[in-house]
NUVEX-906796 format. One record per atom (N, C-alpha, C): residue number from 1; atom name; y, x, z. Coordinates in steps of 0.1 Angstrom, whole numbers, plus 5000, padded with zeros to 4 digits. Each point is the difference from the previous one (the first is absolute). Layout:
<sites>
{num:NUM&atomo:CA&yy:Y&xx:X&zz:Z}
...
</sites>
This chain:
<sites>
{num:1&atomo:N&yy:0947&xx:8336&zz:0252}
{num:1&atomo:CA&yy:5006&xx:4988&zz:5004}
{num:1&atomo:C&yy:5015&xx:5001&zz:4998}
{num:2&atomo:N&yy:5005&xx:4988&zz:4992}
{num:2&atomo:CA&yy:5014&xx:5005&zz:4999}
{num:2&atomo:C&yy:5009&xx:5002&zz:5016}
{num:3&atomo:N&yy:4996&xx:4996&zz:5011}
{num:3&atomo:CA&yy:5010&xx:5003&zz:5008}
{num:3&atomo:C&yy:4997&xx:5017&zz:5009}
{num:4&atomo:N&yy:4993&xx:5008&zz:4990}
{num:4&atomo:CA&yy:5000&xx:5014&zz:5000}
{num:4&atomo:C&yy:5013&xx:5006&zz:4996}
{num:5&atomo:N&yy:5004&xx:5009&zz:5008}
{num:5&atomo:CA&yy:5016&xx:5006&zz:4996}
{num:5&atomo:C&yy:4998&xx:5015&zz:5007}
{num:6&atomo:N&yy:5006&xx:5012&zz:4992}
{num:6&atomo:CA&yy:5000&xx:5011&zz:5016}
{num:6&atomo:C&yy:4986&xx:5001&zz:5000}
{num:7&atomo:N&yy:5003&xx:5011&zz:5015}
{num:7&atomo:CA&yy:4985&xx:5001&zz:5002}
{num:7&atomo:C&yy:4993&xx:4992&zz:5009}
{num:8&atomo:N&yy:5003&xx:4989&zz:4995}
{num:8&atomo:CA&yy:4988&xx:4988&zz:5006}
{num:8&atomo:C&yy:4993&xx:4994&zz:4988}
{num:9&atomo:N&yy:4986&xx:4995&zz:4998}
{num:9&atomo:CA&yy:4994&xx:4998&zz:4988}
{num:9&atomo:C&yy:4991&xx:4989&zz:5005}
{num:10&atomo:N&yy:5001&xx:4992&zz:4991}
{num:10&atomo:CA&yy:4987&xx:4989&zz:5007}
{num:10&atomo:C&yy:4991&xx:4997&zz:4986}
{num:11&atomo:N&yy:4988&xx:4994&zz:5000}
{num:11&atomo:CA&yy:4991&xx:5000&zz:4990}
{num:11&atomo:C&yy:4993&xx:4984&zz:5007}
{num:12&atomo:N&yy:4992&xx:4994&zz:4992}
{num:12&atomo:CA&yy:4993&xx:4987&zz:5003}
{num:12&atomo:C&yy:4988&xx:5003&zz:4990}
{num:13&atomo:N&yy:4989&xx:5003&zz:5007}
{num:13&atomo:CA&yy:4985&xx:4999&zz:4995}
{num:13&atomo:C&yy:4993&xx:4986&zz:4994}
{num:14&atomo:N&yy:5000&xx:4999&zz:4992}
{num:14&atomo:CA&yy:4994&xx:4986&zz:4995}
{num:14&atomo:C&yy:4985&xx:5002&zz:4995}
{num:15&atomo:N&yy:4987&xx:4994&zz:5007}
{num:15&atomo:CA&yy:4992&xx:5005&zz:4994}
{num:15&atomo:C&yy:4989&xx:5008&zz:5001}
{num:16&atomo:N&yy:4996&xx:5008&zz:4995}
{num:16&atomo:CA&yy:4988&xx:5011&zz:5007}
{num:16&atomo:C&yy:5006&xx:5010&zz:4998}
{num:17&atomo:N&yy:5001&xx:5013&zz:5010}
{num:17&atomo:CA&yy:5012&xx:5012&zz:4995}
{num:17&atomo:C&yy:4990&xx:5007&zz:4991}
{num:18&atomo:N&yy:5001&xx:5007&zz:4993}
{num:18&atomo:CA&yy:4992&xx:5010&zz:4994}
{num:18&atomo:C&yy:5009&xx:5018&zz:5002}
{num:19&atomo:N&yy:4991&xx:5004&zz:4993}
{num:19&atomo:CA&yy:5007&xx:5017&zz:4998}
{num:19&atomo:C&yy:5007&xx:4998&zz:4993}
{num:20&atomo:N&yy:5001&xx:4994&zz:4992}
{num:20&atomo:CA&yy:5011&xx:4999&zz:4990}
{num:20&atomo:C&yy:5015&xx:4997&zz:5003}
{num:21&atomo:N&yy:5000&xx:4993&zz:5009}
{num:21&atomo:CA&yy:5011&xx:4992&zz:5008}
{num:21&atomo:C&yy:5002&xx:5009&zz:5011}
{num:22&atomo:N&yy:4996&xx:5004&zz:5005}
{num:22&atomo:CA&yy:5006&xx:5012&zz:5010}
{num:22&atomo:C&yy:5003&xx:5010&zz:4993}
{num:23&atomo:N&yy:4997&xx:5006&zz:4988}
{num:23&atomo:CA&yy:5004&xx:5011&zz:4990}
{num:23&atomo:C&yy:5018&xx:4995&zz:4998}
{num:24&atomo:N&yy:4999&xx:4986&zz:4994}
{num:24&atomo:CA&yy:5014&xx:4994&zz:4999}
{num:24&atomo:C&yy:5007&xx:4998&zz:5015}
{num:25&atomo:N&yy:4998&xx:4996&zz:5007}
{num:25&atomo:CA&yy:5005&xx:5000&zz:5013}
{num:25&atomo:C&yy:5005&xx:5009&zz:5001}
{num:26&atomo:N&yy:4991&xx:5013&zz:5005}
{num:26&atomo:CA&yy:5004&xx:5016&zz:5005}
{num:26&atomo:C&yy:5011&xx:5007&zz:4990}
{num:27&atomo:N&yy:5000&xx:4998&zz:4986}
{num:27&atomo:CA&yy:5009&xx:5007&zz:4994}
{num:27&atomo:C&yy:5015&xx:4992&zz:5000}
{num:28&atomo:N&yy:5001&xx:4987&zz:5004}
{num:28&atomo:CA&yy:5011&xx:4991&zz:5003}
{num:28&atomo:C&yy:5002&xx:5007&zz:5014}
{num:29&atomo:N&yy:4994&xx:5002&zz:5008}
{num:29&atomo:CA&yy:5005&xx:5005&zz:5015}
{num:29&atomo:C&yy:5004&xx:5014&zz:4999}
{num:30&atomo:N&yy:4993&xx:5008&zz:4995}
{num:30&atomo:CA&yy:5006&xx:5012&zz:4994}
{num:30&atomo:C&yy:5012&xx:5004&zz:4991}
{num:31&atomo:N&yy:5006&xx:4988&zz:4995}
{num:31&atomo:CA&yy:5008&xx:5002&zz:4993}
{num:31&atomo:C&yy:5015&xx:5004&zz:5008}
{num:32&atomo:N&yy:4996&xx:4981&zz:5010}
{num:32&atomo:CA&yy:5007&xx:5001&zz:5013}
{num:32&atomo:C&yy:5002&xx:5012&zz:5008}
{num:33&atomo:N&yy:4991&xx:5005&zz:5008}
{num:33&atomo:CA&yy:4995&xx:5012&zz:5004}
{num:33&atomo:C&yy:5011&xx:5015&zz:4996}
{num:34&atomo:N&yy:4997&xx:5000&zz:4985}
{num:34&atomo:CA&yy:5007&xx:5011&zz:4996}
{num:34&atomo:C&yy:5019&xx:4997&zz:4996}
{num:35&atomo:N&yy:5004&xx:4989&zz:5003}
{num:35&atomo:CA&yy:5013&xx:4997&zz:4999}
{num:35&atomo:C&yy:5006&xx:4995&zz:5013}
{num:36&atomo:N&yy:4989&xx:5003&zz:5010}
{num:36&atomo:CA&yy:5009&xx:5001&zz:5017}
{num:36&atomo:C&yy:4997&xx:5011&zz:5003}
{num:37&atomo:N&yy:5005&xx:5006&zz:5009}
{num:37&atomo:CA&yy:4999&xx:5012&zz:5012}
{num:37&atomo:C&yy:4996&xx:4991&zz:5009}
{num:38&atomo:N&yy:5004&xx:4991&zz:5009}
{num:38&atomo:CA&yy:4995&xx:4996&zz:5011}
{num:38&atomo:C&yy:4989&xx:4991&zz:4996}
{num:39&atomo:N&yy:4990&xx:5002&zz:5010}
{num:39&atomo:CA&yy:4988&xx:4992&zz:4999}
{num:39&atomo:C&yy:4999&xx:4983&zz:4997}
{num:40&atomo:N&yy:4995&xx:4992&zz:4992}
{num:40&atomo:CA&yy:5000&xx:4988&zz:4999}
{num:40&atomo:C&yy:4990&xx:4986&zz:5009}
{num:41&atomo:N&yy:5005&xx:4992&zz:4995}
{num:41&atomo:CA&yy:4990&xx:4988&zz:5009}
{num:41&atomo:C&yy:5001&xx:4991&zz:4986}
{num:42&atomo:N&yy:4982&xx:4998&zz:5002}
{num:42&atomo:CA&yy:4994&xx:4991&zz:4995}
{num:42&atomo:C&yy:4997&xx:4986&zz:5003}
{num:43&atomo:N&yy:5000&xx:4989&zz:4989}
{num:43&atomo:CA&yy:4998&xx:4987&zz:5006}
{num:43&atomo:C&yy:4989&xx:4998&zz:4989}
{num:44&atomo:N&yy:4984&xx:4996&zz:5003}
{num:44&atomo:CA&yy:4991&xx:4994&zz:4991}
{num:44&atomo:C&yy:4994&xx:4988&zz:5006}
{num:45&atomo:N&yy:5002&xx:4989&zz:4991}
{num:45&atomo:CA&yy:4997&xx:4985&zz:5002}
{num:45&atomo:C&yy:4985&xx:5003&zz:4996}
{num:46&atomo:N&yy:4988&xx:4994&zz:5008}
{num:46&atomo:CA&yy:4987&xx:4999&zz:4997}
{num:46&atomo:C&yy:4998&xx:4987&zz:5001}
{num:47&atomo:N&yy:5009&xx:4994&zz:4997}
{num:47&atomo:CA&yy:4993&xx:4980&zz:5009}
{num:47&atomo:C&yy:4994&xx:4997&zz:4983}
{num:48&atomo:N&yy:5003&xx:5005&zz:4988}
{num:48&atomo:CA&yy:4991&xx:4996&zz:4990}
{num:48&atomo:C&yy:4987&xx:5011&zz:4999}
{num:49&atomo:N&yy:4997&xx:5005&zz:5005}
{num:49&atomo:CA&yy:4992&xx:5011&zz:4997}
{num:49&atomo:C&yy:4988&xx:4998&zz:5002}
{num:50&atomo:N&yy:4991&xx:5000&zz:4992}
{num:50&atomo:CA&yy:4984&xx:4998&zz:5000}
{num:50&atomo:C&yy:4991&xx:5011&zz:5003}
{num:51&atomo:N&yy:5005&xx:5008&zz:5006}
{num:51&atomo:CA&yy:4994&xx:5015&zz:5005}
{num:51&atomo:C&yy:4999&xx:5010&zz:4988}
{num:52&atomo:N&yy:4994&xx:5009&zz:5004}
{num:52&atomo:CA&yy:4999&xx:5013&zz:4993}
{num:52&atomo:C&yy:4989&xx:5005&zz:4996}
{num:53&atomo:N&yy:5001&xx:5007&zz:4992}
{num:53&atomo:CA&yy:4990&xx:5012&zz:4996}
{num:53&atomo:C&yy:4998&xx:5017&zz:5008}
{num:54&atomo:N&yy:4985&xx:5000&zz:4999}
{num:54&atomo:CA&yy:5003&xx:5012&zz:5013}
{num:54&atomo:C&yy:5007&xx:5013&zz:4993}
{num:55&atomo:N&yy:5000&xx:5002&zz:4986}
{num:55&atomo:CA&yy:5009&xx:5009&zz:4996}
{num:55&atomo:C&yy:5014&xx:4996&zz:4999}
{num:56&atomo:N&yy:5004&xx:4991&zz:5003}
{num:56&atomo:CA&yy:5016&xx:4992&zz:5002}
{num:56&atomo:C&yy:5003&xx:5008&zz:5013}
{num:57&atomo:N&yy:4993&xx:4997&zz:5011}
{num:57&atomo:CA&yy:5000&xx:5004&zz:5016}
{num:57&atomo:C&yy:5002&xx:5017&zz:5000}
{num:58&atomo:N&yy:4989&xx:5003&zz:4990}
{num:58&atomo:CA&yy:5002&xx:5016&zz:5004}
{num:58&atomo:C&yy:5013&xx:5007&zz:4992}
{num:59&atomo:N&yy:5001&xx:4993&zz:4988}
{num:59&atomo:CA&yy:5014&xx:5009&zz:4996}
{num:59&atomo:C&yy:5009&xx:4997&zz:5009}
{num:60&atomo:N&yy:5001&xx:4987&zz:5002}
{num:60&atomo:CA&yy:5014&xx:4995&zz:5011}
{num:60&atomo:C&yy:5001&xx:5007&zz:5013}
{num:61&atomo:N&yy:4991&xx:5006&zz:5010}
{num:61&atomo:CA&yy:4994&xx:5008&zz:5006}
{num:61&atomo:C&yy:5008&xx:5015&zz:4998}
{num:62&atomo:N&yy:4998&xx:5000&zz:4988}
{num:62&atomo:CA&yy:4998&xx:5016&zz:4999}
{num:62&atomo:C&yy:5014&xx:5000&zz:4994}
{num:63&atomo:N&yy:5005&xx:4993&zz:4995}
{num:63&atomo:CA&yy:5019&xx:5000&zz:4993}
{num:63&atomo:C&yy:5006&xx:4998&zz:5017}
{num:64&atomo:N&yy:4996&xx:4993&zz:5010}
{num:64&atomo:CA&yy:5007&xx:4995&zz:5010}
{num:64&atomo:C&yy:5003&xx:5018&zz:5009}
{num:65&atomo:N&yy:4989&xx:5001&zz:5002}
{num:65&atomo:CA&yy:4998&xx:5017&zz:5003}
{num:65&atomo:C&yy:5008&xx:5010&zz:4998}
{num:66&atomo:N&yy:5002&xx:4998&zz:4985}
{num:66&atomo:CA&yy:5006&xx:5011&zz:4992}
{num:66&atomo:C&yy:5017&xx:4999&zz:5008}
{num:67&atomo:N&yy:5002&xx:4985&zz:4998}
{num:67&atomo:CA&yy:5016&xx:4995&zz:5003}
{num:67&atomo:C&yy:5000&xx:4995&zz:5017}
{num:68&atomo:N&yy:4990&xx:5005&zz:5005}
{num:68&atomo:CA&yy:5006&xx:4996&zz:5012}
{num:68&atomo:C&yy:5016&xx:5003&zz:5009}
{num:69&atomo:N&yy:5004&xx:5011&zz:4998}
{num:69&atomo:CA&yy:5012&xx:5005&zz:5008}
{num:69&atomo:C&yy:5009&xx:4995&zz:4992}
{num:70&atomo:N&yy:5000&xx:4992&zz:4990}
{num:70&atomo:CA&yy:5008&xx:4996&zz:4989}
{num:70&atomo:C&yy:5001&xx:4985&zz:5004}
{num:71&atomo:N&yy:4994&xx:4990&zz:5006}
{num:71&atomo:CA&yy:4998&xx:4984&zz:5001}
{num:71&atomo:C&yy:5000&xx:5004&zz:5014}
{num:72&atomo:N&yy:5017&xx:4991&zz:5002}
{num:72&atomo:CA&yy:5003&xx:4997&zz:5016}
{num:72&atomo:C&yy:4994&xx:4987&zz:5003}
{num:73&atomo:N&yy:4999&xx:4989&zz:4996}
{num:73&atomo:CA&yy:5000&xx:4987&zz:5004}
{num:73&atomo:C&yy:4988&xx:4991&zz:4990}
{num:74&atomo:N&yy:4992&xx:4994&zz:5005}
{num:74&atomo:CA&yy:4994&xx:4991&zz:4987}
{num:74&atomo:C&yy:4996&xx:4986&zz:5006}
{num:75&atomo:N&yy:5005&xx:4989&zz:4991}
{num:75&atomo:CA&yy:4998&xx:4985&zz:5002}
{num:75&atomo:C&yy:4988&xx:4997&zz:5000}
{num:76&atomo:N&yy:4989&xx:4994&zz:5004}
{num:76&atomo:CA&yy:4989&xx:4994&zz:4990}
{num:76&atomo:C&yy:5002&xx:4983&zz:5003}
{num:77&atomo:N&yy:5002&xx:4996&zz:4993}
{num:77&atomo:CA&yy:5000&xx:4983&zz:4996}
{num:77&atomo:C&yy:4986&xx:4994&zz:4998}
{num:78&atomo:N&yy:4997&xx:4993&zz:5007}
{num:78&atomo:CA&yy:4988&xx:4991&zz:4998}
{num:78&atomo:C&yy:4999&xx:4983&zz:5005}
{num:79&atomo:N&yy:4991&xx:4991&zz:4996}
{num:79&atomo:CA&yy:5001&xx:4989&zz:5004}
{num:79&atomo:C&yy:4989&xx:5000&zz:5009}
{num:80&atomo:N&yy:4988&xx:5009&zz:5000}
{num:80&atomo:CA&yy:4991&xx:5005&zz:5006}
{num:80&atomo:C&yy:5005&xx:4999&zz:5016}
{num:81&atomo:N&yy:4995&xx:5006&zz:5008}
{num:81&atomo:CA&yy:5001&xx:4996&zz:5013}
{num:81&atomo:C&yy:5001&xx:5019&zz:5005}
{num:82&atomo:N&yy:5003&xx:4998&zz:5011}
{num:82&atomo:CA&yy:5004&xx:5017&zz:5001}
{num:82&atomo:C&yy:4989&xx:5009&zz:5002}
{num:83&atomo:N&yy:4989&xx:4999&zz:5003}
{num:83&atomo:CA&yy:4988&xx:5004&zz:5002}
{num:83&atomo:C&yy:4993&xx:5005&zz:4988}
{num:84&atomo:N&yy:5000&xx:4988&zz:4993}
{num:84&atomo:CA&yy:4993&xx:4998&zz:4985}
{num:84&atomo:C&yy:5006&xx:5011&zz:4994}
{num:85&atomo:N&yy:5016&xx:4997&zz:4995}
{num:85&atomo:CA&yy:5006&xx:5016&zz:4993}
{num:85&atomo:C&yy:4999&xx:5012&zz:5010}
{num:86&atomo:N&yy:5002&xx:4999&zz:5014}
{num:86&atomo:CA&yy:5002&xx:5014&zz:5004}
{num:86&atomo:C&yy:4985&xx:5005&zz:4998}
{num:87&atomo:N&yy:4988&xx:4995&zz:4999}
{num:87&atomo:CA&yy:4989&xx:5010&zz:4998}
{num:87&atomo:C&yy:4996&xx:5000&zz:4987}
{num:88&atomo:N&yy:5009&xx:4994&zz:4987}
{num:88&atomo:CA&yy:5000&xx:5008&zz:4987}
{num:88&atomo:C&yy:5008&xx:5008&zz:5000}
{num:89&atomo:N&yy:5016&xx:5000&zz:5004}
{num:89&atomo:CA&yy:5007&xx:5010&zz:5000}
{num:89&atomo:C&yy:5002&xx:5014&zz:5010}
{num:90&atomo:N&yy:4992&xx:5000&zz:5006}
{num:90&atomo:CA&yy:5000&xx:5005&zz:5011}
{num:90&atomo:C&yy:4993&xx:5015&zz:4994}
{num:91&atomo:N&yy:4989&xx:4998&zz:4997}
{num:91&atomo:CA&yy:4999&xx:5012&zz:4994}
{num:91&atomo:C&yy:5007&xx:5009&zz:4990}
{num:92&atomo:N&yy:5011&xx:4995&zz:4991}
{num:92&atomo:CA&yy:5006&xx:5006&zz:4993}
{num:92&atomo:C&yy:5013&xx:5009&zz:5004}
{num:93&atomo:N&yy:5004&xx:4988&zz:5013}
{num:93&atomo:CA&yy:5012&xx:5003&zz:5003}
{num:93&atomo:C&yy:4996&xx:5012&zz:5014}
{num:94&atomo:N&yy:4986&xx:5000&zz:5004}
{num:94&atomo:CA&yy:4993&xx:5011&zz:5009}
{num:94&atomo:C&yy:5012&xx:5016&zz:4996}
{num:95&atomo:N&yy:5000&xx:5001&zz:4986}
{num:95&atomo:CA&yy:5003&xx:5014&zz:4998}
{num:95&atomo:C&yy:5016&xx:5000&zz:4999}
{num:96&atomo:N&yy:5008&xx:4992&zz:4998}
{num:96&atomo:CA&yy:5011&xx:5001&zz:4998}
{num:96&atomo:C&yy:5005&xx:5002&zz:5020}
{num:97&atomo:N&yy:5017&xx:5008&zz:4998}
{num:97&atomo:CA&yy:5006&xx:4999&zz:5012}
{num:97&atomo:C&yy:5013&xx:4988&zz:5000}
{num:98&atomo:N&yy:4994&xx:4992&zz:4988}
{num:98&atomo:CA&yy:5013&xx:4988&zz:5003}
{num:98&atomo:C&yy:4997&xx:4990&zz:5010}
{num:99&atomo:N&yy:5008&xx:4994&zz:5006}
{num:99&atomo:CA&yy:5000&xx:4991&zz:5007}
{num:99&atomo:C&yy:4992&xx:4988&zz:4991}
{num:100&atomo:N&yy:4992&xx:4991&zz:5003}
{num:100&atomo:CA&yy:4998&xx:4988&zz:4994}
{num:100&atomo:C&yy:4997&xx:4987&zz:5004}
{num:101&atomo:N&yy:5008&xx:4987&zz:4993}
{num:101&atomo:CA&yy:5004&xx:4990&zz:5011}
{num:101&atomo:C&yy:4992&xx:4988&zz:4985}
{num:102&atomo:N&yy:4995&xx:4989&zz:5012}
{num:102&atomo:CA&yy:4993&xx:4992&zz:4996}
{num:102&atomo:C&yy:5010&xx:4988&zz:4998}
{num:103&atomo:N&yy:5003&xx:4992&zz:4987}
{num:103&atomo:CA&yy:5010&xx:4987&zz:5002}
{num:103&atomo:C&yy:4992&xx:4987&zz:4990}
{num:104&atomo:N&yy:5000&xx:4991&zz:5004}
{num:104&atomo:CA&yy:4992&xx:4986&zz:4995}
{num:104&atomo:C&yy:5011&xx:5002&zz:4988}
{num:105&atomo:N&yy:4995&xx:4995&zz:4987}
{num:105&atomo:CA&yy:5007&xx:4996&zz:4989}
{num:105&atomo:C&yy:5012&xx:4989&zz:5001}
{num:106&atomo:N&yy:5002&xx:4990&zz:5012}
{num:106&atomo:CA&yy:5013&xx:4994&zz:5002}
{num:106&atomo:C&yy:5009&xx:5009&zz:5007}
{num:107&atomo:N&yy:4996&xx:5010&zz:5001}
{num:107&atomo:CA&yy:5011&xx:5012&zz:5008}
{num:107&atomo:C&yy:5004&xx:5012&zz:4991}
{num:108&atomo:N&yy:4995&xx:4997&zz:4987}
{num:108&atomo:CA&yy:5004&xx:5011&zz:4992}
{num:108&atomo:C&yy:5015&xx:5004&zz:5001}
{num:109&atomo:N&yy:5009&xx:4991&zz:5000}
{num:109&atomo:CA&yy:5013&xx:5006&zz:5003}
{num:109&atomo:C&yy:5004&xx:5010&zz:5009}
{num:110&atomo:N&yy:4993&xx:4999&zz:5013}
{num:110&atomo:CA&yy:4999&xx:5011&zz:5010}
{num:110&atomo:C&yy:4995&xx:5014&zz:4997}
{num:111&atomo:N&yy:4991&xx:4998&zz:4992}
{num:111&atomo:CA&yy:4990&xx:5010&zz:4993}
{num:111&atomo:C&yy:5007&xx:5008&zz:4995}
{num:112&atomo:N&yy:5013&xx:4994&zz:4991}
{num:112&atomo:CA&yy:5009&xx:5006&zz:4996}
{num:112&atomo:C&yy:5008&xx:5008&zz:5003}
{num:113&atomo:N&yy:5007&xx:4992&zz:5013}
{num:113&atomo:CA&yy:5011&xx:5008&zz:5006}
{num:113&atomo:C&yy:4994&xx:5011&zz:5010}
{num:114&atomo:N&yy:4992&xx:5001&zz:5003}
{num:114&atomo:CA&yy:4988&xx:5007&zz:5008}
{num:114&atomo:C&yy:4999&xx:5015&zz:4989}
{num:115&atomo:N&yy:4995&xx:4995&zz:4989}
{num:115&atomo:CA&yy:4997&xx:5016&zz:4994}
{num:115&atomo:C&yy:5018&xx:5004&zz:4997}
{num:116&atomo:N&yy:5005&xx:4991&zz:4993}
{num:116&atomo:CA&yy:5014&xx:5009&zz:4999}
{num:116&atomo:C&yy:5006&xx:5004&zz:5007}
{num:117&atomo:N&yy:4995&xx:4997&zz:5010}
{num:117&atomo:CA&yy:5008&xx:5007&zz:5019}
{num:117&atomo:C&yy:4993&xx:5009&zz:5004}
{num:118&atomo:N&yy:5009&xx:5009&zz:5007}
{num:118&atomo:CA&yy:4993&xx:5011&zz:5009}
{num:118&atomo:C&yy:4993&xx:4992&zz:5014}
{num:119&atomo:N&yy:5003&xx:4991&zz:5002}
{num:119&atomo:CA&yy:4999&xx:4994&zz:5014}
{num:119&atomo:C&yy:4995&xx:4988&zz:4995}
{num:120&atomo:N&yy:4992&xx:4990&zz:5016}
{num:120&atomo:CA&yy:5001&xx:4985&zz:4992}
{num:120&atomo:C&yy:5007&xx:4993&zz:5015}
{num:121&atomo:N&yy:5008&xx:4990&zz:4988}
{num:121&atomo:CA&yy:5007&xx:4991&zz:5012}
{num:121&atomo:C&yy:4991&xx:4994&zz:5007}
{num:122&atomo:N&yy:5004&xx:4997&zz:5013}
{num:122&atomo:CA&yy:4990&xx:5000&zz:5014}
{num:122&atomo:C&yy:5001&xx:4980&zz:4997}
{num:123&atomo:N&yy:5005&xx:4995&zz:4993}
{num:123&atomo:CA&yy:4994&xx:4985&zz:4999}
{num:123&atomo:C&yy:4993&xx:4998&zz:4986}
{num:124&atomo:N&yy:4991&xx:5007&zz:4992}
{num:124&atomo:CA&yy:4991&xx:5001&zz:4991}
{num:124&atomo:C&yy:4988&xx:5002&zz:5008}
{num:125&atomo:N&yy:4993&xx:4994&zz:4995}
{num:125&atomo:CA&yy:4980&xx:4999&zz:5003}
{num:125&atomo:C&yy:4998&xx:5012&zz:4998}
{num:126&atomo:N&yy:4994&xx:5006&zz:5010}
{num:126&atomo:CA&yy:4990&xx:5011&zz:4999}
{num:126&atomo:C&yy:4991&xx:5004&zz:5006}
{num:127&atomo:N&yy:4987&xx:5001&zz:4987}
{num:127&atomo:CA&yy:4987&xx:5007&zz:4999}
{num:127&atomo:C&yy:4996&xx:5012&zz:4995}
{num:128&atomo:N&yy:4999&xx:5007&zz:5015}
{num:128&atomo:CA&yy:5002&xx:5015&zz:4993}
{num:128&atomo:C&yy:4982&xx:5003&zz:4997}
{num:129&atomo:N&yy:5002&xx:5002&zz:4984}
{num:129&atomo:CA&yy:4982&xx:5004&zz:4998}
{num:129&atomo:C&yy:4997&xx:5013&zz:5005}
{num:130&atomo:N&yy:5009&xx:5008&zz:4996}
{num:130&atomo:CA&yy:4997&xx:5016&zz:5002}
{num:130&atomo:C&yy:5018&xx:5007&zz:5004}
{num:131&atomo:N&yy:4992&xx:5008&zz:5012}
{num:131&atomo:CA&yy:5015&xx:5007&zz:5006}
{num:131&atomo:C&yy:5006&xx:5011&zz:4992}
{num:132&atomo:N&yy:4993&xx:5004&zz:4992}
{num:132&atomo:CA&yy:5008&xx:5008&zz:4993}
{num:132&atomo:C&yy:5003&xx:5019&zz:5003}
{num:133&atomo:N&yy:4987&xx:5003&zz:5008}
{num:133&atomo:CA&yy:5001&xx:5011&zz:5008}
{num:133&atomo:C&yy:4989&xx:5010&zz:4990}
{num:134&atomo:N&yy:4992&xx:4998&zz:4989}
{num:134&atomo:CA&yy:4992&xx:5008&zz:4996}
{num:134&atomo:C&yy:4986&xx:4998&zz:5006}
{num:135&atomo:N&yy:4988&xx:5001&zz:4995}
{num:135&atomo:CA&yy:4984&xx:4994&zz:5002}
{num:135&atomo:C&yy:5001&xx:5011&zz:5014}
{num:136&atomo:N&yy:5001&xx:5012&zz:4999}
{num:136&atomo:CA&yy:4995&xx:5010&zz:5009}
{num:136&atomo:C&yy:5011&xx:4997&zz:5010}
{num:137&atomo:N&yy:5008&xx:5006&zz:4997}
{num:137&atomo:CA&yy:5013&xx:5002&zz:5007}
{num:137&atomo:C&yy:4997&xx:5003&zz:5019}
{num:138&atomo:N&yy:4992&xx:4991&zz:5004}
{num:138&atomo:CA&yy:4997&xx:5002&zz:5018}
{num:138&atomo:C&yy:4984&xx:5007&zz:4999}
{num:139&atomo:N&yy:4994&xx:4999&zz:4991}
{num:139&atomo:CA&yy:4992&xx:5008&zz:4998}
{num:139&atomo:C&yy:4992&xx:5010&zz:5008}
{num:140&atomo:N&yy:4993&xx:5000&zz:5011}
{num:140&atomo:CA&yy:4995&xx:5012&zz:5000}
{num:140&atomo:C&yy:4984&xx:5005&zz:5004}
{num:141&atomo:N&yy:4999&xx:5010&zz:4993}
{num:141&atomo:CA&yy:4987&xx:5003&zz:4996}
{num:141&atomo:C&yy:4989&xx:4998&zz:5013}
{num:142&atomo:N&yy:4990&xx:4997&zz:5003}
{num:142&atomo:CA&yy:4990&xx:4999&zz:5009}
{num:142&atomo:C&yy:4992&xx:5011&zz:5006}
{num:143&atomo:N&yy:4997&xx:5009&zz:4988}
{num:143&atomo:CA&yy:4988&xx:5008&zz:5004}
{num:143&atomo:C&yy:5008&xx:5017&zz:5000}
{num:144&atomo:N&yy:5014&xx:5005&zz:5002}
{num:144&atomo:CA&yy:5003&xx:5010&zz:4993}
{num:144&atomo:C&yy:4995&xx:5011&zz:5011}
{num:145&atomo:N&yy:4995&xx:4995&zz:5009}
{num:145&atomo:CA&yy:4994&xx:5009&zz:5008}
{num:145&atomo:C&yy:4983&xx:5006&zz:4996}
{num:146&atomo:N&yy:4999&xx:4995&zz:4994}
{num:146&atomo:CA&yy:4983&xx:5003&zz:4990}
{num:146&atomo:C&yy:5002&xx:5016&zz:4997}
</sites>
């Protein structure tokens, strides 16, 4: 998206994602990635997006993983309703430790100043999908007395 600058990057899905498109995605975030030291924030618009492929899911998955300690912040844009996206994205964003915030497509501006900020201003909408603490993180085992 041209208002990508720095290490903030936004992308807009149009479509059905394929592996192919996350192959291009991930080496655009990587590129980013390898020309910051400090970790970045992401903005992806899905309000055009006609779902995915389950090998779209699992590479994006498994690139998110890789780069977790690397993605401080991530937008997800949808015209969807917050429920609807948080339980497609919810899985993906399971493995990352970034924070991630839900914004309606008329709020994309927010979306904005949100990932290029360390902080969000306390009069912007927020829907926090995922806190940002890691899947395990409070974690603990059940049976270790076995």
């Amino acid at each position: 998206m041209k208002e990508s600058r720095g290490p903030s990057v936004g992308f807009r899905l149009i479509g059905r994602l394929t592996a192919d498109d996350v192959a291009e995605i991930s080496q655009q975030i990587e590129f980013v990635l390898s020309s910051h030291k400090q970790p970045i924030g992401l903005l992806v618009d899905l309000s055009a997006m006609e779902g995915a492929t389950w090998t779209a899911r699992w590479d994006e998955m498994r690139f998110l993983q890789r780069h977790t300690e690397r993605i401080a912040r991530m937008a997800v844009i949808s015209n969807d309703t917050f429920q609807e996206i948080a339980e497609m994205v919810l899985v993906a964003t399971a493995v990352l430790q970034a924070q991630t915030l839900y914004f309606h497509s008329s709020e994309i501006a927010h979306a904005w100043h949100w990932v290029k900020m360390s902080k969000h201003d306390e009069e912007m909408p927020v829907r926090v999908m995922y806190p940002g603490r890691g899947l395990f993180q409070n974690y603990t085992p059940e049976y270790m007395g076995i």
